[in-house]
N, C-alpha and C positions, 0 to 999 in steps of 0.2 A: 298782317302779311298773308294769312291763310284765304283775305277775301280774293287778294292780288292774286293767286294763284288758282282760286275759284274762278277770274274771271279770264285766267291766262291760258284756261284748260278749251278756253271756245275757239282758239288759234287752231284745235284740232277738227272743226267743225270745216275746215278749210282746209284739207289733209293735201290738196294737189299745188296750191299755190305754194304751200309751208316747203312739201317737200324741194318745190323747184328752187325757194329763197335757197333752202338748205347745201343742196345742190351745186348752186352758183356762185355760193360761199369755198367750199371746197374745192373748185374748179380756182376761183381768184389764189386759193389758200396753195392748191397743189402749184400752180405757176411761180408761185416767191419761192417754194421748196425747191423746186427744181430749178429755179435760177441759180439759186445758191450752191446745189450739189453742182450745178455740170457748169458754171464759170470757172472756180480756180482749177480743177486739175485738167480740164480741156484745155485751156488756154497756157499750163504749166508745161504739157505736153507738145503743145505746139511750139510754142518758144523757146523753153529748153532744149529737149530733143531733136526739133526740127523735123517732125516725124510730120504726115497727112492727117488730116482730118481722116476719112476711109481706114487709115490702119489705124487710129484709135477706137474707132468704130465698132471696126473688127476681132481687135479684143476684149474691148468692155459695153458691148450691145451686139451681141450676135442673131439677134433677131431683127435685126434693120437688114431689112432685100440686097443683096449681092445687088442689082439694078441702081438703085440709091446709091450705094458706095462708089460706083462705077461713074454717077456723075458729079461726085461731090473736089472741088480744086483739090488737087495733089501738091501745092506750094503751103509753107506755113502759113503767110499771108494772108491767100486765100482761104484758107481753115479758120484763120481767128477774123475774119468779115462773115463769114459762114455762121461763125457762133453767135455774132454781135446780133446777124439777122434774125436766128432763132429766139433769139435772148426777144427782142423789140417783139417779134410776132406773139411770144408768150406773154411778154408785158402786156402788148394790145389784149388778145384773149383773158390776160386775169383782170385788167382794167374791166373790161366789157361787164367782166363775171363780177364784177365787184356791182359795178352801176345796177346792173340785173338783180343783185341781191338787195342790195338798200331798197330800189324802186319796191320788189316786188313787197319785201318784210313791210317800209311803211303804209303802201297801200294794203295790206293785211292788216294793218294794225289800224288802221284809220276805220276802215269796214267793220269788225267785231268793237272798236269803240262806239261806232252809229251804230249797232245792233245792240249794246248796251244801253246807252242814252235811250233808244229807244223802246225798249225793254220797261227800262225805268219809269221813263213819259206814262207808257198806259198804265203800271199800276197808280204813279198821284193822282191821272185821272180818276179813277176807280176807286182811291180812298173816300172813306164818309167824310161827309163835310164839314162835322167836327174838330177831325183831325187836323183839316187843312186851317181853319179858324184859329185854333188852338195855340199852332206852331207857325202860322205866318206860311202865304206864298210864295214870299222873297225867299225862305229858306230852301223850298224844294226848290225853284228854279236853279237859286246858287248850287244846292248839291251837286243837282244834276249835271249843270252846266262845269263845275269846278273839277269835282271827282272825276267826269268822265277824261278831263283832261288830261290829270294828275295819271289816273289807268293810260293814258295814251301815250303819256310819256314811258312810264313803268314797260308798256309792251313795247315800244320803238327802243330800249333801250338791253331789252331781255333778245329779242329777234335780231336786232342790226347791227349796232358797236359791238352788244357780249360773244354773239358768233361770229361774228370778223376776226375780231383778235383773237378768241380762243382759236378758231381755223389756222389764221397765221402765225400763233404762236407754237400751237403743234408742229405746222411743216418746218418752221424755223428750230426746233427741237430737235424733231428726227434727220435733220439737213445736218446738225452740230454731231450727234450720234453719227451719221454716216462718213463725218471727216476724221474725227475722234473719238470714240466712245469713253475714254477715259477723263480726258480731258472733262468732256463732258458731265459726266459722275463727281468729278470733281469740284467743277464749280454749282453744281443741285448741292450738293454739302454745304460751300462756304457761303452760296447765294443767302441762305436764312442769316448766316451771321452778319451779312454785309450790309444785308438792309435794314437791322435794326438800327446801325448808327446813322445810316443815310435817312430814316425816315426821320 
């Protein structure tokens, strides 16, 4: 494990591509957050009360421009298509941030695995001939070619899946916190006991 992590350390050797994956993740992760906060009680607001989109605006974002409010439908109606549209626009933008993330982490990880491999390549060249005699050529090629593999998966799988889900599993957390906090506390308690029968 300590090699995995010796070779996961060269991701940093790429500190602008990492950070933009990272980035893109967050950006995908913040848009499922925010879906979840601002669908049910905008849409609860609209429907039940029958109030505007602009006056719920105005009191739970008061930092959105008097100008904006001023064009946004005054019918419930039209508030809950208003939401539907923002809702699609952030889906699109976290979809994007999504595609951007995977793209960018596995072309990161493809790149420091060839900087590996070939890392590798020149020292067999450069071992005594011995050595190479010894232990068979079949065997460095296989390493080479296996292990660098195996490291390719290991990093596609540390950069792309593990920061996706922990991203959108944080937003999906703090979104449950912002509807309930208790609730929420509650089921972090009974979750450990739930999934040891479910496992």
């Amino acid at each position: 494990m300590g090699a995995f992590w010796h070779f996961a350390a060269r991701l940093l050797r790429h500190k602008g591509e990492l950070a933009v994956a990272m980035l893109l993740a967050a950006i995908s992760a913040g848009g499922l957050g925010a879906g979840f906060v601002a669908l049910a009680p905008v849409l609860e607001f609209l429907l039940k009360k029958q109030e505007s989109i602009g006056g719920w605006l105005q009191q739970n974002a008061p930092w959105v421009p008097q100008a904006v409010i001023e064009r946004l439908p005054t019918d419930p109606f039209g508030g809950v298509i208003t939401v539907f549209v923002a809702l699609l626009a952030m889906t699109a933008i976290g979809a994007a941030a999504n595609f951007g993330h995977q793209y960018l982490s596995l072309t990161l990880c493809v790149r420091v695995t060839s900087e590996v491999r070939r890392d590798v390549f020149k020292h067999c060249i450069n071992l005594p001939l011995g050595d190479i005699l010894r232990r068979g050529a079949s065997e460095f090629v296989s390493r080479t070619t296996r292990d660098s593999a195996e490291l390719q998966r290991g990093l596609v799988a540390l950069t792309g899946k593990t920061v996706a889900q922990i991203t959108k599993g944080a937003a999906a957390f703090l979104a449950a916190i912002w509807f309930d906090w208790r609730i929420t506390l509650i089921a972090l308690v009974a979750a450990p006991m739930i999934a040891i029968p479910l496992r």
